[in-house]
C-alpha positions as CSV (number, residue, x, y, z in Angstrom):
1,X,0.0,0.0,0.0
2,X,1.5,3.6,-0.8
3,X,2.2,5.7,2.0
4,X,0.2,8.7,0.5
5,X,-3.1,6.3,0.8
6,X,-4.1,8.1,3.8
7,X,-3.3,11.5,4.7
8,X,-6.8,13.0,4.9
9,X,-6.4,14.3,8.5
10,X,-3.7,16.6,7.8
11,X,-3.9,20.0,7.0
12,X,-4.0,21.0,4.1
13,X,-1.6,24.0,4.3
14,X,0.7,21.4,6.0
15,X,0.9,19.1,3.0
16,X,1.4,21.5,0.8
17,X,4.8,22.9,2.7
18,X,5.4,18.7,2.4
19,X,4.8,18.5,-1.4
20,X,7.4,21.7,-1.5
21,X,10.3,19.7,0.5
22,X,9.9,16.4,-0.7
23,X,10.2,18.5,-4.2
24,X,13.1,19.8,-3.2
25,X,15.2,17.1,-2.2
26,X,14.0,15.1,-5.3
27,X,14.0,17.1,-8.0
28,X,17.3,15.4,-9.8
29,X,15.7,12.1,-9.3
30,X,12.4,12.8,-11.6
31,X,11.4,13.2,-15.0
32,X,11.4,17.0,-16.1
33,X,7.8,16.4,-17.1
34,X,6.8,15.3,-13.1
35,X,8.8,18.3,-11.5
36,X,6.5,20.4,-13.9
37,X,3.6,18.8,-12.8
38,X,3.9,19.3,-9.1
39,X,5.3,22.7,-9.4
40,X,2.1,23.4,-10.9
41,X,0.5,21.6,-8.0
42,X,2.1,23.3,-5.6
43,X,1.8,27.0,-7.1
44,X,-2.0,26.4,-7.4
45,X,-2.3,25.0,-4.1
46,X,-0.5,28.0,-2.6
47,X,-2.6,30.2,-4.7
48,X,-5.9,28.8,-4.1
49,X,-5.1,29.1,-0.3
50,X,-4.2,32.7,-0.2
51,X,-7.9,33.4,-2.0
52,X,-11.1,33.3,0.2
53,X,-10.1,29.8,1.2
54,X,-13.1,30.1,3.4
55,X,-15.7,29.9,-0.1
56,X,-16.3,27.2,-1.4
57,X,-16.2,27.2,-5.9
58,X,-18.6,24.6,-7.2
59,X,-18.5,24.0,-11.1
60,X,-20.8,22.6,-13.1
61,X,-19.7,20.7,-16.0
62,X,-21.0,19.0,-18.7
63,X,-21.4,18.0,-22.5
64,X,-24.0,20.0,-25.1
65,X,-27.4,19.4,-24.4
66,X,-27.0,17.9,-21.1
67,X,-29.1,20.2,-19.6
68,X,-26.1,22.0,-17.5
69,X,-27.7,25.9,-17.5
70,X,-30.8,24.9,-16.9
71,X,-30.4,23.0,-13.6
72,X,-27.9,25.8,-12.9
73,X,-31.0,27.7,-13.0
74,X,-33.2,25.9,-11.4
75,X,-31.0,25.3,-8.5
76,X,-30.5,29.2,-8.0
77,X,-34.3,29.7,-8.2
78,X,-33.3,32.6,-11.1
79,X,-33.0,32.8,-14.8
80,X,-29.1,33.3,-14.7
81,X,-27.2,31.7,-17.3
82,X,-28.6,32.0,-21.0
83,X,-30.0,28.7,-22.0
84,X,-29.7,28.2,-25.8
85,X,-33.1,27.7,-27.9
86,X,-31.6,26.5,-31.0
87,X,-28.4,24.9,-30.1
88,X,-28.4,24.6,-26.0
89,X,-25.0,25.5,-25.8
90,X,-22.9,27.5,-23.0
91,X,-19.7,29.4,-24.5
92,X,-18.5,31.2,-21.3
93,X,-17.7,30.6,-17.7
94,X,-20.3,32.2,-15.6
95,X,-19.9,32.6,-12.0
96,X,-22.9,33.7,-9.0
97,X,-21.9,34.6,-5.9
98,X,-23.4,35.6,-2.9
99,X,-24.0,39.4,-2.2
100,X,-21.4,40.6,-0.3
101,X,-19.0,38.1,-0.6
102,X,-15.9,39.6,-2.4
103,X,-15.0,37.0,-5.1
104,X,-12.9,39.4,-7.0
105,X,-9.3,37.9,-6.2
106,X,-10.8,34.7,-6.4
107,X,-12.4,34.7,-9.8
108,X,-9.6,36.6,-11.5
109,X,-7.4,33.8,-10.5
110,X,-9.7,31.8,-12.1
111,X,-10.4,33.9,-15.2
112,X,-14.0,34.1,-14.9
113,X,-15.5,37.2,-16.5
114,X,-18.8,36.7,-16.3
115,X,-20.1,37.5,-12.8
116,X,-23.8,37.9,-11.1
117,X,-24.8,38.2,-7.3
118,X,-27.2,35.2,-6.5
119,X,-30.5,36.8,-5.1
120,X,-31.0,37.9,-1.6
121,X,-33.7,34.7,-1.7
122,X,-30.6,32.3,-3.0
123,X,-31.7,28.6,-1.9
124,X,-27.9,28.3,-1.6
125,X,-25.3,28.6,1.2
126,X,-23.5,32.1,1.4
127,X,-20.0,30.5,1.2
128,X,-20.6,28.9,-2.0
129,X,-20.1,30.1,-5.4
130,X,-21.6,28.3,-8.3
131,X,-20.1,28.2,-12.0
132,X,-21.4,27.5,-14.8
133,X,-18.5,26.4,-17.3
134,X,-18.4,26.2,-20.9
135,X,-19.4,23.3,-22.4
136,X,-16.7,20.4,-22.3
137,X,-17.6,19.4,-25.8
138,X,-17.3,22.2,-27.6
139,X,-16.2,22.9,-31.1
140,X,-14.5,26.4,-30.0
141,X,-11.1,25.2,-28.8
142,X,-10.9,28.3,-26.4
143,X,-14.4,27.2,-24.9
144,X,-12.9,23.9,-23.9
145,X,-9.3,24.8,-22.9
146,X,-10.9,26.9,-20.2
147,X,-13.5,24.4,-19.0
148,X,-10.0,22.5,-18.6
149,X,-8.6,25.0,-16.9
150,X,-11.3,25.7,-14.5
151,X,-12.1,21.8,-13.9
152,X,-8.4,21.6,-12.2
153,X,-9.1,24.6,-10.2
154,X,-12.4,24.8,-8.7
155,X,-13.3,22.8,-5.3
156,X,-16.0,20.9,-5.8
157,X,-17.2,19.2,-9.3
158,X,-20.7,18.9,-10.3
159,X,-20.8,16.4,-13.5
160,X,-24.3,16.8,-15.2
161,X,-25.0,14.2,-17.7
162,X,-28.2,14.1,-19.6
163,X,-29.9,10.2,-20.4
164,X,-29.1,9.7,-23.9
165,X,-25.2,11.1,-23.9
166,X,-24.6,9.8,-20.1
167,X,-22.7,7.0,-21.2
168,X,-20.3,9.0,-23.7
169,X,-16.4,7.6,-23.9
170,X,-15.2,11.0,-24.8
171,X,-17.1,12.3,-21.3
172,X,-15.5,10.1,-19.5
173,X,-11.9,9.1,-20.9
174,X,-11.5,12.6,-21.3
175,X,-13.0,14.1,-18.6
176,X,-14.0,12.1,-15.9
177,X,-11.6,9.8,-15.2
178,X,-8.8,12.0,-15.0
179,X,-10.1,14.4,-12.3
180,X,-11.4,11.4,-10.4
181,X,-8.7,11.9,-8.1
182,X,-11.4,14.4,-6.5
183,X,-14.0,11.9,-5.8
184,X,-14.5,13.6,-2.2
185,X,-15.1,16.4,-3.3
186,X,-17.2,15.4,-7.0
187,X,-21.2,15.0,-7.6
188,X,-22.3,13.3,-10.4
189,X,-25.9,14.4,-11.6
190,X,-28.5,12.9,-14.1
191,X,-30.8,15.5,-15.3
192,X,-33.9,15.6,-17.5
193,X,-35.0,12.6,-15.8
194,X,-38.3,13.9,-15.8
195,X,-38.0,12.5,-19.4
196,X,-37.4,8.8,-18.1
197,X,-40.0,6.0,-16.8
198,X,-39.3,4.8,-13.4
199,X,-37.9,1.4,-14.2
200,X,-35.7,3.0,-17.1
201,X,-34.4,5.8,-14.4
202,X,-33.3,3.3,-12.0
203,X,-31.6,0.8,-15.0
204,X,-29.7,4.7,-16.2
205,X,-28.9,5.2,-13.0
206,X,-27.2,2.3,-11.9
207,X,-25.5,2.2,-14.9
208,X,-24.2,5.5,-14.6
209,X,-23.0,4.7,-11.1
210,X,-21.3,1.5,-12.8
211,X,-19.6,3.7,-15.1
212,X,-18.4,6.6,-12.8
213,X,-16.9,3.8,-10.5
214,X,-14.8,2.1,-13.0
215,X,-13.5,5.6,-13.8
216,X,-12.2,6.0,-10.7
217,X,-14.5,7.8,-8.4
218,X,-15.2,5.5,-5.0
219,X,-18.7,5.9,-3.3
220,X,-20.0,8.5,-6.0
221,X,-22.7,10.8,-4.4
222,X,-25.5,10.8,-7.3
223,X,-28.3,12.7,-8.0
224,X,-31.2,12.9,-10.0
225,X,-32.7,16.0,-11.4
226,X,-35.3,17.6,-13.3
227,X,-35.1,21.5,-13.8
228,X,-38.5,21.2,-15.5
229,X,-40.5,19.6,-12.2
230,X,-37.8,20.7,-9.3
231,X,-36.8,16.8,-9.0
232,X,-33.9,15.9,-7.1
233,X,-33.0,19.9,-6.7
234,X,-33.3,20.1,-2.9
235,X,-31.0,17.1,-2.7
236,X,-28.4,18.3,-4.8
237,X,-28.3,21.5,-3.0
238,X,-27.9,19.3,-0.1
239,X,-25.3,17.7,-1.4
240,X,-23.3,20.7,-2.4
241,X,-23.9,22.1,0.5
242,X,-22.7,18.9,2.3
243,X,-19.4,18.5,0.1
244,X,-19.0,22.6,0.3
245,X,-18.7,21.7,4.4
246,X,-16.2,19.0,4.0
247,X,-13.9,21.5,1.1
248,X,-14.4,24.3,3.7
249,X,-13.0,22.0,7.1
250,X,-10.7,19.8,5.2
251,X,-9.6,21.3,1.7
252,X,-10.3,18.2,0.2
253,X,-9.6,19.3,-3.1
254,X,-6.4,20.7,-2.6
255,X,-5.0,17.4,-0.8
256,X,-6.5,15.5,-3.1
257,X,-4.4,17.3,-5.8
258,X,-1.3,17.3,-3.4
259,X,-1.6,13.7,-2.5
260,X,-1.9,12.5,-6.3
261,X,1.3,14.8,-6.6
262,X,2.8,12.8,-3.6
263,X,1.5,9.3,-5.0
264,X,3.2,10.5,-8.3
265,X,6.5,10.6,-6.9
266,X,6.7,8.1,-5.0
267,X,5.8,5.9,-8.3
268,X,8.6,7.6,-9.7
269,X,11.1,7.0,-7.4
270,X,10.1,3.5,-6.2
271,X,10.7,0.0,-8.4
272,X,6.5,-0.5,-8.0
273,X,7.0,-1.5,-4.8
274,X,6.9,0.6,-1.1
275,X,9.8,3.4,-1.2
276,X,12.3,2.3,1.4
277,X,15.5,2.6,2.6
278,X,18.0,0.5,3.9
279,X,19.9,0.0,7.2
280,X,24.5,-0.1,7.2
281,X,26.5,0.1,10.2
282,X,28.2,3.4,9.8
283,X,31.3,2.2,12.2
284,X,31.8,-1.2,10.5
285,X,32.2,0.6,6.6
286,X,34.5,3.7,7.8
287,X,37.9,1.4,9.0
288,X,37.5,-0.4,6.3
289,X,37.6,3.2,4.1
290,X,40.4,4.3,5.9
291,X,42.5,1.7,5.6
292,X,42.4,1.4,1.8
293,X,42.5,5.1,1.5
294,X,45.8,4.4,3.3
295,X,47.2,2.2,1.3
296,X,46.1,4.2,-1.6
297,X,48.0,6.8,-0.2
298,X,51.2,4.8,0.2
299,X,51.6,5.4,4.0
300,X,53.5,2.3,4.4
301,X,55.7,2.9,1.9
302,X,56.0,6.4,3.6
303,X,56.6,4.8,7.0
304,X,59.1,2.4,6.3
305,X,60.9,5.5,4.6
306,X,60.7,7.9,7.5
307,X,62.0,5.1,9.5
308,X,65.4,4.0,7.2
309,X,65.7,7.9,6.4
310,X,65.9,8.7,10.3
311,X,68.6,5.6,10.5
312,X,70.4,6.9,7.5
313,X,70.5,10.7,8.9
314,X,71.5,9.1,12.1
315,X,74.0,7.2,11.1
316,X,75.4,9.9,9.4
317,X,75.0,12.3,12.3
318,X,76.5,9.8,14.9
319,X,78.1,6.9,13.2
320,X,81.5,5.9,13.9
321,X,83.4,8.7,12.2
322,X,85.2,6.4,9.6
323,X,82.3,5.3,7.8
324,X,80.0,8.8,7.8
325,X,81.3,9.3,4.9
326,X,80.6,5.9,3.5
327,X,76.8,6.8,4.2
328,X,76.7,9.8,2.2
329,X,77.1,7.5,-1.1
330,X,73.3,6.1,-0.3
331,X,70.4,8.2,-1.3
332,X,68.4,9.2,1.4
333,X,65.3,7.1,1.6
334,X,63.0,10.0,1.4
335,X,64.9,11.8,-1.0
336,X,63.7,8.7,-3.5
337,X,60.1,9.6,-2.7
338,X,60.5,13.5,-3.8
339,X,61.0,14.9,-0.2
340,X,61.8,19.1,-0.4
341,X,65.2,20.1,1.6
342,X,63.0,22.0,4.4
343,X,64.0,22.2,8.0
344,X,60.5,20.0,7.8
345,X,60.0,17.3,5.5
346,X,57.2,17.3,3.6
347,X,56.0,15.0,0.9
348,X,55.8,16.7,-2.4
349,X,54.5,13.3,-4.8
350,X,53.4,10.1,-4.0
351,X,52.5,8.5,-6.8
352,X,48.8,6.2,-5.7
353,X,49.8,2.6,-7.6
354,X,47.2,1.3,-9.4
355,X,46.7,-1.3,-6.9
356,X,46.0,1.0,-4.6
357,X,43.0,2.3,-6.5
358,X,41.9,-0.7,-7.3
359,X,41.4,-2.4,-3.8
360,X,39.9,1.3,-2.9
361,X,37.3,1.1,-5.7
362,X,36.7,-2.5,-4.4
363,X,35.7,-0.6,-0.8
364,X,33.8,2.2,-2.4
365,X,31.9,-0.3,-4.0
366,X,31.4,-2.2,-1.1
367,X,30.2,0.8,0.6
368,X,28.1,2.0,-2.1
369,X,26.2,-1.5,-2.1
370,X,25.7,-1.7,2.0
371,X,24.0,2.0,1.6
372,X,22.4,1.6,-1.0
373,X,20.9,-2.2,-0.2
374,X,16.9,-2.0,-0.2
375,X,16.9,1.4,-2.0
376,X,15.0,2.4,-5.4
377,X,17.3,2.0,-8.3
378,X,17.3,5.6,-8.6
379,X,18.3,6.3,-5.4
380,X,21.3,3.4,-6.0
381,X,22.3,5.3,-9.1
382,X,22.1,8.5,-7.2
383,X,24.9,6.9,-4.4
384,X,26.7,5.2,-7.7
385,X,27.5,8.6,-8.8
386,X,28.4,10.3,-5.9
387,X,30.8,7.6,-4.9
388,X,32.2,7.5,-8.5
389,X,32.7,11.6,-8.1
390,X,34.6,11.0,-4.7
391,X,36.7,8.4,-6.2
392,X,38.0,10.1,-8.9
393,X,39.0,13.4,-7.0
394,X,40.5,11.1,-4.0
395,X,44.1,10.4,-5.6
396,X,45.2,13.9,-6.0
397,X,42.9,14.4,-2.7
398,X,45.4,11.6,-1.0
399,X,48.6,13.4,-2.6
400,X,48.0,16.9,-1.2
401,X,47.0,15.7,1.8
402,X,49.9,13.4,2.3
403,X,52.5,16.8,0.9
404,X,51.0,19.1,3.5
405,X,51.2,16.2,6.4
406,X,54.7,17.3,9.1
407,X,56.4,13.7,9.3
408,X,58.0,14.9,12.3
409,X,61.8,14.4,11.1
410,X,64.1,17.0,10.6
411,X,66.8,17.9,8.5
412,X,69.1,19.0,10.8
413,X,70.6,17.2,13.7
414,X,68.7,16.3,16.8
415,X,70.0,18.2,19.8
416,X,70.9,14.2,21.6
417,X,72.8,13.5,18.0
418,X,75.1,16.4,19.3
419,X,75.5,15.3,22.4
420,X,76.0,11.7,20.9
421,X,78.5,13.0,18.3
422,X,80.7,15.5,20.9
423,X,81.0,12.6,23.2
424,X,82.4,10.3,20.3
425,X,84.4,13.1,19.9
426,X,85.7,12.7,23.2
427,X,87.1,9.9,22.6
428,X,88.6,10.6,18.8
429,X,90.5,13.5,20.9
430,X,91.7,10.9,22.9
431,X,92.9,8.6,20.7
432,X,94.5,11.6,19.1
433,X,96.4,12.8,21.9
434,X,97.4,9.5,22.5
435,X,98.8,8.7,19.2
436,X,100.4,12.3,18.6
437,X,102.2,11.8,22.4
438,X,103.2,8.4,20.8
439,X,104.6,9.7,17.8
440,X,106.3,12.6,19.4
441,X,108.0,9.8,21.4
442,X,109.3,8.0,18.4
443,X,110.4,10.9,17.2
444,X,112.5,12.3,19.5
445,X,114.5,8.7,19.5
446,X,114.9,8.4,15.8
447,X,115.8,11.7,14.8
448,X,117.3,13.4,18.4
449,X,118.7,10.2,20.0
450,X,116.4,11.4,23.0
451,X,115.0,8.6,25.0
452,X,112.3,10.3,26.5
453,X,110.3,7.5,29.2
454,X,106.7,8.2,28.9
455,X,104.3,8.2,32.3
456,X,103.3,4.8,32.9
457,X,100.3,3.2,34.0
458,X,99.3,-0.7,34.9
459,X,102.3,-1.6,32.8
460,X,101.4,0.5,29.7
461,X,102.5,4.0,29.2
462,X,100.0,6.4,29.1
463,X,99.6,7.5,25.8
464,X,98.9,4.0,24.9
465,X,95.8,4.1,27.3
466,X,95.0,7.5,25.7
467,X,95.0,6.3,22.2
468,X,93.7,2.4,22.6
469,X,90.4,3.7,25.1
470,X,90.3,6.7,23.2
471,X,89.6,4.5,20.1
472,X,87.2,2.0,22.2
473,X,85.7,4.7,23.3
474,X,84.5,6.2,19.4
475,X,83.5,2.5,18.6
476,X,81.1,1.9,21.8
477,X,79.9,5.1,21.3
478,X,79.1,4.6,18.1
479,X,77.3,1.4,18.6
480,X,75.1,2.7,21.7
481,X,74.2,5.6,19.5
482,X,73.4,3.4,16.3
483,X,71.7,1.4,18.5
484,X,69.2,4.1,20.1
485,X,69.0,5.7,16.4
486,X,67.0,2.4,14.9
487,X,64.9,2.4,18.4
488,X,64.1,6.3,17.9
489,X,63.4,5.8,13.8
490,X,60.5,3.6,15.0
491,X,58.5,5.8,17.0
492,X,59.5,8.7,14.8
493,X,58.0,6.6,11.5
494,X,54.9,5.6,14.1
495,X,54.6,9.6,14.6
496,X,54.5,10.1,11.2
497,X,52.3,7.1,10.1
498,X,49.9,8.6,13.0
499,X,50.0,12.4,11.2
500,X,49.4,10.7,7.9
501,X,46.5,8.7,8.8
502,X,44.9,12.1,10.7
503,X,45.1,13.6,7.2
504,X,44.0,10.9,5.7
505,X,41.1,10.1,7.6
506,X,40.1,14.1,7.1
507,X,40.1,13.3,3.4
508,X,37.6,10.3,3.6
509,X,35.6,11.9,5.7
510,X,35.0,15.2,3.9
511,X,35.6,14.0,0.7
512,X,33.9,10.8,0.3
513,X,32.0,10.1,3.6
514,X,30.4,13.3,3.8
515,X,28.9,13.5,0.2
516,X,27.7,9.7,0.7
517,X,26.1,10.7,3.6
518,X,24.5,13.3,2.8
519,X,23.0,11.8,-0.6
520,X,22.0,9.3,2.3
521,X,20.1,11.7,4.3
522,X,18.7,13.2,1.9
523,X,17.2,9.9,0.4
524,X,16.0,8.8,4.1
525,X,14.8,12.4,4.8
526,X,12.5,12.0,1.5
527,X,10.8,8.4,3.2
528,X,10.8,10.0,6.9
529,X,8.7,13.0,5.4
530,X,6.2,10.7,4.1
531,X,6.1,8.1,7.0
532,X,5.6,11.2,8.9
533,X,3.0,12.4,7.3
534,X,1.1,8.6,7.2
535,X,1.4,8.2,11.1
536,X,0.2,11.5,11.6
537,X,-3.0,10.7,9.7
538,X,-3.9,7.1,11.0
């Protein structure tokens, strides 16, 4: 059952601010032709509303010959509309109002001309205006655009058919059957029955009835008239007068009009079957985002370089003093990945592999199906292509996120690299002093026959000790700070994974979550508004 079924409780004024929303957030999703439709809807609907809401229009429409102006007549107790002798045919729109009743907004937004005050004797309420339209039949094309016209604007519809055209396909195709929609607020009338026998009234009339129903209109209210004896006229104006009551509380027509919108696109947007929405887990699809995103990204790649890059600029820093040099052969490992020569390292390309798409695609696709699982194919489509935006923009997204990321690592030495390297140096000076005091020594006995004894210390001279700890000294130094540099490079590549996920996760979220979501929202907003408005009305 469709969720606009039953909405007959709520106001009308209501519904229509409804009709405008739900229009809103669906007006990509429906054919051109629709939108048009319900624009129209909802422009009438706002118009009719801000003109004497409080009287009730009641039109009178019918074929040639059917007898229309007459019972217009008769019902009014006055010679009003001009009853053809020749050819009984009505060519304008002719509308009676009550005296002092201002109808001028009203029937200008109508386009009816022809006005007359019924008399202060009228057998007919004061907030109902009757019109007489032009004949739906006729040859002059204007004539029957504007019985058009004014059939989809007035509230209540009076159909007058006449015995021998009653049954007329062009009445009802044309006519009828379209505007059932209104049935609430529609009275179908069989006139010149003063014409018919008893038996052959009752046989018209229940065929009539048959007719009206397989057009559409559910528990028609008939009646059956004679302007020439006054048959049936004190029920019809009981009838109008009754429908006029329900128009006036409920504004039947104009929800009628704004629920066939609302039936109309939900038709549209559902695969003939009740427009729903389906359930994800939010916190289960976002890690699993992330994490390609990632990859995409090339964080790991990224990690593993910060790490060997904070060894490498270690080493060089506080390696044994021998082999510094050694390491300056090596390309820095983030120097391969395009790092700038900043006192802060940033990442300036990193190319996304194809891989990396890939198994991101594979996710977005994942992602697109858990949202869009028990969803109109429309609405699918409608996620398809948001997600297919996002993942297009989302390498390049990934890149500049990743270049404006700090990886924490610096291109000059750490202050404990100092520290590390002016102890080693400790110890070179040592060794040096050492060995110079050595060779001074030798010296002095080759070349001055001086035979100098140097200080002596556990059995070794002194400069000995000086030079062999000295040398000791810049190896263990060199280890322990080697050492700590590999322990160090993993938290610093664990700070800078950390960073780049932060960015990362930024990008997903505003870049691919967000517009997914919000597609989301506005899809379930759509359903909510019209669940909202069927539990209001049960």
């Amino acid at each position: 059952m469709r969720l606009f079924n039953r909405l007959s409780n709520e106001p009308v004024g209501e519904r229509v601010d409804r009709l405008r929303h739900v229009l809103e957030l669906v007006e990509d999703d429906l054919p051109q032709a629709l939108i048009s439709n319900v624009r129209d809807t909802v422009k009438t609907a706002d118009e009719r509303l801000s003109l004497n809401p409080e009287v009730a229009v009641v039109a009178f429409i019918g074929a040639t010959g059917s007898g229309k102006s007459s019972l217009f007549n008769a019902l009014l107790g006055a010679d009003i509309a001009q009853v053809g002798l020749r050819r009984p045919t009505t060519k304008s729109a002719l509308a009676a109002s009550a005296p002092g009743t201002d109808m001028t907004d009203l029937l200008d937004w109508l386009g009816i001309k022809n006005r007359v005050l019924i008399p202060q004797d009228r057998l007919m309420p004061e907030n109902v205006t009757i019109v007489d339209l032009p004949d739906i039949d006729s040859v002059d094309l204007d004539n029957r655009a504007l019985a058009d016209h004014l059939a989809e604007r007035v509230d209540i519809l009076v159909w007058v058919v006449d015995p021998q055209k009653y049954a007329d396909d062009v009445l009802h195709s044309q006519f009828i059957r379209p505007l059932a929609h209104h049935s609430k607020v529609t009275v179908v009338v069989l006139s010149q029955v003063d014409r018919l026998s008893p038996s052959e009234r009752s046989l018209v009339m229940a065929d009539l009835k048959r007719l009206v129903e397989e057009d559409g209109i559910s528990q028609p209210r008939m009646v059956a008239t004679s302007s020439v004896t006054g048959e049936g006229l004190e029920k019809l104006r009981d009838e109008i007068g009754a429908v006029a009551r329900i128009q006036l509380e409920e504004a039947e027509r104009l929800k009628a009009d704004v629920s066939s919108a609302m039936t109309d696109i939900e038709r549209a947007l559902s695969d003939d079957g009740e427009l729903t929405v389906g359930r994800f887990n939010e916190k289960s699809i976002t890690p699993r985002l992330l994490e390609a995103a990632t990859r995409a990204a090339g964080v790991p790649t990224i990690h593993e370089a910060v790490r060997r890059a904070y060894i490498h600029r270690g080493a060089q820093a506080v390696g044994w003093l021998p082999t510094r040099k050694l390491r300056m052969i090596k390309t820095d490992p983030l120097r391969r990945l395009h790092l700038g020569t900043q006192s802060t390292e940033v990442v300036n390309s990193v190319d996304v592999s194809p891989a990396s798409v890939t198994t991101l695609n594979s996710s977005l696709r994942e992602l697109n199906e858990a949202i869009g699982r028990d969803r109109p194919r429309i609405w699918k489509e409608s996620l398809r292509e948001v997600a297919l935006t996002a993942a297009g923009q989302l390498p390049d997204k990934l890149n500049r996120a990743v270049s404006r990321t700090d990886l924490g690592i610096r291109a000059q030495k750490s202050t404990w690299w100092r520290v590390a390297n002016t102890i080693q140096w400790i110890g070179w000076l040592s060794a040096l002093i050492g060995g110079a005091w050595l060779a001074a020594l030798l010296l002095a006995r080759q070349f001055l026959l001086i035979n100098v004894a140097p200080p002596m210390w556990r059995a070794l001279p002194i400069p000995t000790w000086l030079l062999v700890v000295g040398l000791a000294w810049t190896v263990i130094t060199a280890m322990l700070s080697y050492g700590l540099v590999r322990l160090v490079s993993r938290r610093v590549a664990r700070r800078a994974t950390a960073a780049l996920t932060e960015s990362i996760h930024h990008v997903v979220i505003e870049d691919l979550w967000l517009p997914l979501k919000t597609e989301d929202e506005r899809q379930r907003t759509v359903v909510e508004l019209i669940r909202g408005a069927q539990s209001r009305n049960q």
